[in-house]
C-alpha atoms as an extended CHARMM CRD file, in Angstrom:
* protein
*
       148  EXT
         1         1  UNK       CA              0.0000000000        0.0000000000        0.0000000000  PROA      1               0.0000000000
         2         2  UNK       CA              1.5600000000        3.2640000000       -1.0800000000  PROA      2               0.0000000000
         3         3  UNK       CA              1.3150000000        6.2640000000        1.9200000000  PROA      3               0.0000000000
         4         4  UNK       CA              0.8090000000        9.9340000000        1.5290000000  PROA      4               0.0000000000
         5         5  UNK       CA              2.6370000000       10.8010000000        4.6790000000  PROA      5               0.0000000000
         6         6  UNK       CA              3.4210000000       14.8110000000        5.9080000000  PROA      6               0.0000000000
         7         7  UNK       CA              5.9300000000       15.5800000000        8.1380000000  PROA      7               0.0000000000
         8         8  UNK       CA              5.1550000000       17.0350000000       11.1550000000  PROA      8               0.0000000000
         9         9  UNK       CA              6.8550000000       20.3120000000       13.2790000000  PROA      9               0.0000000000
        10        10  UNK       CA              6.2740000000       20.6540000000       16.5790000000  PROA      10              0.0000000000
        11        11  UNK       CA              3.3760000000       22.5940000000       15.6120000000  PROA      11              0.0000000000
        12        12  UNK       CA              1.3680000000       20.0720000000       13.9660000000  PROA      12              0.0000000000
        13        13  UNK       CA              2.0840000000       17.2630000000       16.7710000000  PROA      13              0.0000000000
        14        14  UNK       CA              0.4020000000       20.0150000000       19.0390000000  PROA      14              0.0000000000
        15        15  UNK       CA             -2.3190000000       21.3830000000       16.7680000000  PROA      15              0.0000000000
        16        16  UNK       CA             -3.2350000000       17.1940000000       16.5490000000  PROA      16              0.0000000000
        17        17  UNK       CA             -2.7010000000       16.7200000000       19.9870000000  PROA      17              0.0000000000
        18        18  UNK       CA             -5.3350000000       19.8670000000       20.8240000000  PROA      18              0.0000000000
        19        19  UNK       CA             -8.0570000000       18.7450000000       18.3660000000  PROA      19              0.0000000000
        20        20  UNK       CA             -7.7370000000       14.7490000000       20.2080000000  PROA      20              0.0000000000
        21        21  UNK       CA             -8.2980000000       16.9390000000       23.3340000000  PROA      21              0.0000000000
        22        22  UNK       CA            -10.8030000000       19.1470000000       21.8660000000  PROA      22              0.0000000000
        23        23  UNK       CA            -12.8140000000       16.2070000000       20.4710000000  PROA      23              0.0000000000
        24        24  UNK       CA            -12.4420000000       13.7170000000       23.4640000000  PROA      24              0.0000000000
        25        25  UNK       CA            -13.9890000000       16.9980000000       25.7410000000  PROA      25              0.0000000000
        26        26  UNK       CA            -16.6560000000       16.9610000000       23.7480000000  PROA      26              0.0000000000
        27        27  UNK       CA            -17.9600000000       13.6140000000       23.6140000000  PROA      27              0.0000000000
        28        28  UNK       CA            -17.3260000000       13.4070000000       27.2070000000  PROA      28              0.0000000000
        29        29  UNK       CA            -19.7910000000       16.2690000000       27.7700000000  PROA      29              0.0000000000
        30        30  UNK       CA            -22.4760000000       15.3840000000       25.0850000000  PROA      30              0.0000000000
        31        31  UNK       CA            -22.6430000000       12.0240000000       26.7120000000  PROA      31              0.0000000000
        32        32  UNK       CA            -22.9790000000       12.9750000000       30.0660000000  PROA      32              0.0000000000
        33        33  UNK       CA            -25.6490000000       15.7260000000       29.1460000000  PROA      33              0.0000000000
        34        34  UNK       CA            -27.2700000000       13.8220000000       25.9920000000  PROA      34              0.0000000000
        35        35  UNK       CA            -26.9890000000        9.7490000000       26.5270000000  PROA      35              0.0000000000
        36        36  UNK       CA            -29.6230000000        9.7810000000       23.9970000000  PROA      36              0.0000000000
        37        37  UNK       CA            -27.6440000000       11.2490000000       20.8370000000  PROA      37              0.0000000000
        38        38  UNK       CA            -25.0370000000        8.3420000000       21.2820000000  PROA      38              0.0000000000
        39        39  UNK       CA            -24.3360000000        9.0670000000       17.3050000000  PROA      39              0.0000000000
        40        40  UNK       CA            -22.8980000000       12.2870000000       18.0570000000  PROA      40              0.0000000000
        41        41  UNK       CA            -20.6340000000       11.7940000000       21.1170000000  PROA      41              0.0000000000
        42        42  UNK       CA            -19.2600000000        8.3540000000       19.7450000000  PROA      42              0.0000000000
        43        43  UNK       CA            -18.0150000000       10.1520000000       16.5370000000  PROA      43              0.0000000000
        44        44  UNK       CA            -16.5810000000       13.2910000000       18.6270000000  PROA      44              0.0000000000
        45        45  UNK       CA            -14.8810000000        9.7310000000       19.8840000000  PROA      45              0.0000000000
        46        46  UNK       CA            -13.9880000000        8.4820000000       16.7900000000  PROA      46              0.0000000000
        47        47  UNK       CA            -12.8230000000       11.9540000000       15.6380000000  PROA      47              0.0000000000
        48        48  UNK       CA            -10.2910000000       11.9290000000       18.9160000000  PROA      48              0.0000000000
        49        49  UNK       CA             -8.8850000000        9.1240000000       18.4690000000  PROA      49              0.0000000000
        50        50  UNK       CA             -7.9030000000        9.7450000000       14.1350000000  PROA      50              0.0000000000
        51        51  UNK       CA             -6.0110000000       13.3040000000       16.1330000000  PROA      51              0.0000000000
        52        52  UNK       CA             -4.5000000000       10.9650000000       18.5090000000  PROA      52              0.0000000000
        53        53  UNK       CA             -3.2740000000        8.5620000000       16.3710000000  PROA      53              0.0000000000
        54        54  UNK       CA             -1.7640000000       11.5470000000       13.8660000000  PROA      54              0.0000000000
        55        55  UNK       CA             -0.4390000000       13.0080000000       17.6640000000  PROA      55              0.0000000000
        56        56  UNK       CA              1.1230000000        9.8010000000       18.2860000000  PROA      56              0.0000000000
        57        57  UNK       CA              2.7500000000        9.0990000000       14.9990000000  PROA      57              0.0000000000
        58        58  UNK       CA              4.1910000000       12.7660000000       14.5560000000  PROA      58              0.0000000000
        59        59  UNK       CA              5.8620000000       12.0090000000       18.0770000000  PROA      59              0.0000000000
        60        60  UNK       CA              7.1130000000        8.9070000000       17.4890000000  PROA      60              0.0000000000
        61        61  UNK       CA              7.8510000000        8.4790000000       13.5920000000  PROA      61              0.0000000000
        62        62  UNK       CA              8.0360000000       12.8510000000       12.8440000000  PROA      62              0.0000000000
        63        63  UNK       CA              5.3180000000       12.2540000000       10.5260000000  PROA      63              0.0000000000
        64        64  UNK       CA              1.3350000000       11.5200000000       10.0410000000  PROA      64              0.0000000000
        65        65  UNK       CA             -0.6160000000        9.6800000000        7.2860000000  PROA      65              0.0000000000
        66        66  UNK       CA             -2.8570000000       12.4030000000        5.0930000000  PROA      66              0.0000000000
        67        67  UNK       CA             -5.5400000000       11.4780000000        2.6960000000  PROA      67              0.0000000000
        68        68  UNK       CA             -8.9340000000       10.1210000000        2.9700000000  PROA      68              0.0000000000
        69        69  UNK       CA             -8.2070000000        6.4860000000        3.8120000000  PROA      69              0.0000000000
        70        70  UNK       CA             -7.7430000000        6.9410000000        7.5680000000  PROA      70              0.0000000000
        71        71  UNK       CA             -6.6630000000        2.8370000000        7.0220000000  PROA      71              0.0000000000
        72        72  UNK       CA             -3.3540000000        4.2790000000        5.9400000000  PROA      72              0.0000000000
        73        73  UNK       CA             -3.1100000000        6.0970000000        9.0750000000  PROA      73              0.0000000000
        74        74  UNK       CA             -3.7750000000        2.4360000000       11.3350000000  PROA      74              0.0000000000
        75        75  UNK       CA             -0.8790000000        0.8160000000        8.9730000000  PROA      75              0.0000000000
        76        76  UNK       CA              1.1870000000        3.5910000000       10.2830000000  PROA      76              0.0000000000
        77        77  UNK       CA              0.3230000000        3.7410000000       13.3680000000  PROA      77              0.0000000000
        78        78  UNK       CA              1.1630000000        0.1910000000       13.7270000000  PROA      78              0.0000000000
        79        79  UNK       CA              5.0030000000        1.1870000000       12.9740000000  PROA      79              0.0000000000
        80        80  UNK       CA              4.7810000000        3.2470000000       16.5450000000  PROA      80              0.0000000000
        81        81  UNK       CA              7.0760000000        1.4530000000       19.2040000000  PROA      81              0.0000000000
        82        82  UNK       CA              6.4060000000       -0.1930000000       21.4470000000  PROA      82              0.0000000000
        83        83  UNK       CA              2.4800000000        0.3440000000       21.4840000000  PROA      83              0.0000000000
        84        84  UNK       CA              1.4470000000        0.8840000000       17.9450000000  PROA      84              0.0000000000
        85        85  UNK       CA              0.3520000000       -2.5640000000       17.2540000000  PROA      85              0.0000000000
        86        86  UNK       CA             -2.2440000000       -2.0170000000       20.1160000000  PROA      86              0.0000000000
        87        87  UNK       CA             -3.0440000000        1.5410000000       19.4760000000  PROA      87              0.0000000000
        88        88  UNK       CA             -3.4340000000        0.5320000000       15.4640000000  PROA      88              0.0000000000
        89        89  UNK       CA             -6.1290000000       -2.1040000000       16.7780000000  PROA      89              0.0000000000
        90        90  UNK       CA             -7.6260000000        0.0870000000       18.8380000000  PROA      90              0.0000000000
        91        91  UNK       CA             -8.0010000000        2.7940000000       16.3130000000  PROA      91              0.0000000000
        92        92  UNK       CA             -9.3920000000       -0.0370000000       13.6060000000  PROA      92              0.0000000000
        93        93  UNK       CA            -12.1220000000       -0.8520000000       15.6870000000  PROA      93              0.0000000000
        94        94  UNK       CA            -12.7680000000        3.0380000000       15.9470000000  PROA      94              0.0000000000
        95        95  UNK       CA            -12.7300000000        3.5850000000       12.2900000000  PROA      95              0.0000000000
        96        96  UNK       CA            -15.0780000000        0.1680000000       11.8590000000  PROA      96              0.0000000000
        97        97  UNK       CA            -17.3780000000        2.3550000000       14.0580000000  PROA      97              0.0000000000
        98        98  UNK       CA            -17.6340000000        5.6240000000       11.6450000000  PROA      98              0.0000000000
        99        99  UNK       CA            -19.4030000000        5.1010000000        8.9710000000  PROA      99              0.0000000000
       100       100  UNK       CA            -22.6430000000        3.8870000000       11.0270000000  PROA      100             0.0000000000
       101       101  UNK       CA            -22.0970000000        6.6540000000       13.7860000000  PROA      101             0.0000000000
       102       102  UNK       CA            -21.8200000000        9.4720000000       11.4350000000  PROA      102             0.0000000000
       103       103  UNK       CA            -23.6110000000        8.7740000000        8.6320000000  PROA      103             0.0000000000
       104       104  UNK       CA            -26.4880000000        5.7570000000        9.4050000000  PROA      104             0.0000000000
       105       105  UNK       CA            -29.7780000000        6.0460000000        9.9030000000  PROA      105             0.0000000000
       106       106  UNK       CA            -30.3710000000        4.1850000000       13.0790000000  PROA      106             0.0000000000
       107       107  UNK       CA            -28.6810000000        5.2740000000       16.1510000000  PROA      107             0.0000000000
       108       108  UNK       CA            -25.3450000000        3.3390000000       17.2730000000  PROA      108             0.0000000000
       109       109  UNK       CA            -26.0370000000        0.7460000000       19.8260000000  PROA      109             0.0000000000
       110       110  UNK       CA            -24.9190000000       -0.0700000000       23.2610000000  PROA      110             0.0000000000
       111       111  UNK       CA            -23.4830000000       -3.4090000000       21.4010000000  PROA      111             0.0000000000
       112       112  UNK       CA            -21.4910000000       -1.2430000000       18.5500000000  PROA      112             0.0000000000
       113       113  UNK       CA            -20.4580000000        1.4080000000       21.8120000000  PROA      113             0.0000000000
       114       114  UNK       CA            -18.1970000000       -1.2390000000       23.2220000000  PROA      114             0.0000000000
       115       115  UNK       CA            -16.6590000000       -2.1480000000       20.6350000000  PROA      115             0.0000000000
       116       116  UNK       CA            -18.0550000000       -5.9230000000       19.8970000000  PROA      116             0.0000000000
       117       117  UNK       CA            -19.7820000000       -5.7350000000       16.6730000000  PROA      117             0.0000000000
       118       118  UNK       CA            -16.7670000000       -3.2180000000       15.5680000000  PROA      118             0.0000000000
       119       119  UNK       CA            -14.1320000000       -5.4810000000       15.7920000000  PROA      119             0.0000000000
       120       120  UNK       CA            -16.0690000000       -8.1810000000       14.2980000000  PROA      120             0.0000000000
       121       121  UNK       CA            -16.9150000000       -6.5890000000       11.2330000000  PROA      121             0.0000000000
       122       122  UNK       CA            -13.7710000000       -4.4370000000       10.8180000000  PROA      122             0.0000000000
       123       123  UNK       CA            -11.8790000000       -5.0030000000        7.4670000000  PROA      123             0.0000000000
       124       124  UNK       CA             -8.5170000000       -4.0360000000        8.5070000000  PROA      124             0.0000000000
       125       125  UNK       CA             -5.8890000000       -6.5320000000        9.3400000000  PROA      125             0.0000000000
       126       126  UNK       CA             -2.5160000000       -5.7230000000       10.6470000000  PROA      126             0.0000000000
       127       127  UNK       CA             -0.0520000000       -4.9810000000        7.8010000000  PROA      127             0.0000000000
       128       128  UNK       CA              2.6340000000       -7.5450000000        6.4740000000  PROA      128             0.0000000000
       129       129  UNK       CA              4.5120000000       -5.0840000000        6.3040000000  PROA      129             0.0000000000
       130       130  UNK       CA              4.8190000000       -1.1240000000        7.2440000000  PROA      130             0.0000000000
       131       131  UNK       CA              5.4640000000        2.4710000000        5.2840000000  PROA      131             0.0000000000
       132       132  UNK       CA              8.8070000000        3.2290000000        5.5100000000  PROA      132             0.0000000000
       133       133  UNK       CA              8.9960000000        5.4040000000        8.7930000000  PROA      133             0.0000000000
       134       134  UNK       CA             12.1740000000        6.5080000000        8.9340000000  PROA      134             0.0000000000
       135       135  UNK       CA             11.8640000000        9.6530000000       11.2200000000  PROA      135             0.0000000000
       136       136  UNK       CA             13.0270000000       13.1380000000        9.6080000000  PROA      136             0.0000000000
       137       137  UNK       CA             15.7490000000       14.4290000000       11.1820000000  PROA      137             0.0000000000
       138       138  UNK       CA             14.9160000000       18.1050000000       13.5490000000  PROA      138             0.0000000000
       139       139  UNK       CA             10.8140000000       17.8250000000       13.2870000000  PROA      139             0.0000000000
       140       140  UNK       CA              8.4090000000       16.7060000000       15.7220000000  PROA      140             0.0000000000
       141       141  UNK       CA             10.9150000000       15.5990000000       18.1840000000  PROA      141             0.0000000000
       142       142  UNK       CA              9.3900000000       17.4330000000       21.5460000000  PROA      142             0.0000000000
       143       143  UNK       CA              6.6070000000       16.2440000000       23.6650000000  PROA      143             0.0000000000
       144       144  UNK       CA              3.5850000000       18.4170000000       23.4290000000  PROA      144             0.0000000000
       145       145  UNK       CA              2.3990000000       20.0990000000       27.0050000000  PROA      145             0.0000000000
       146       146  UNK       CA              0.1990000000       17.0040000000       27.7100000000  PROA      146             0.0000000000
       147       147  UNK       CA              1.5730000000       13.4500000000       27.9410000000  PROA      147             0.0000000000
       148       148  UNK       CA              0.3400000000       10.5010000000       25.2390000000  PROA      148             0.0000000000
């Protein structure tokens, strides 16, 4: 699979970093103040955890997958020592979760919430091999204000 990667500056890590933040917030608060629009808060969730994973990649590999295929950006991801292989899971069963969330017509269940019917039907398996992710040398390499 070919990657569209972009480098990252310490700018970028933190602008990806404050949108995970931003998004996570959110869907905390719409949950606890709307249980009922479970479509909403879980793809504020879903939309956290794409920033994280850029967040996480830009710190550890000085660069993020771009483009529409947000698979690309789990294959990545999966590069990330020593956690990526379980933060690329994680994030799979996120993105198995977005289509329904954001754009279905029946709301997401307490079933598709935790995870189950996500990881049962998601597509993605874990890459034979990774994107080259040789980090670029003076880019991305600080920690943003808030630990990952």
């Amino acid at each position: 699979m070919k990657f569209r990667v972009q480098p990252c500056t310490d700018t970028t890590t933190e602008g990806r970093l404050a949108r995970a933040i931003e998004f996570f917030d959110s869907a905390e608060d719409e949950r606890e103040q709307h249980p009922e629009r479970a479509n909403a808060w879980v793809t504020h969730y879903i939309l956290a955890g794409i920033a994280a994973a850029d967040a996480v990649c830009c710190q550890a590999l000085g660069q993020h997958a771009q483009g529409d295929n947000h698979l690309q950006a789990v294959s990545l991801l999966w590069s990330v020592q020593p956690d990526g292989p379980e933060l690329s899971i994680a994030l799979g069963v996120l993105l198995g979760m977005k289509t329904k969330a954001a754009y279905g017509e029946r709301p997401v269940s307490a079933e598709d919430r935790t995870g189950r019917r996500a990881a049962r039907s998601s597509s993605w398996t874990p890459p034979a091999s990774g994107p080259d992710t040789r980090r670029p040398t003076g880019q991305g390499s600080r920690a943003p204000g808030r630990g990952m």
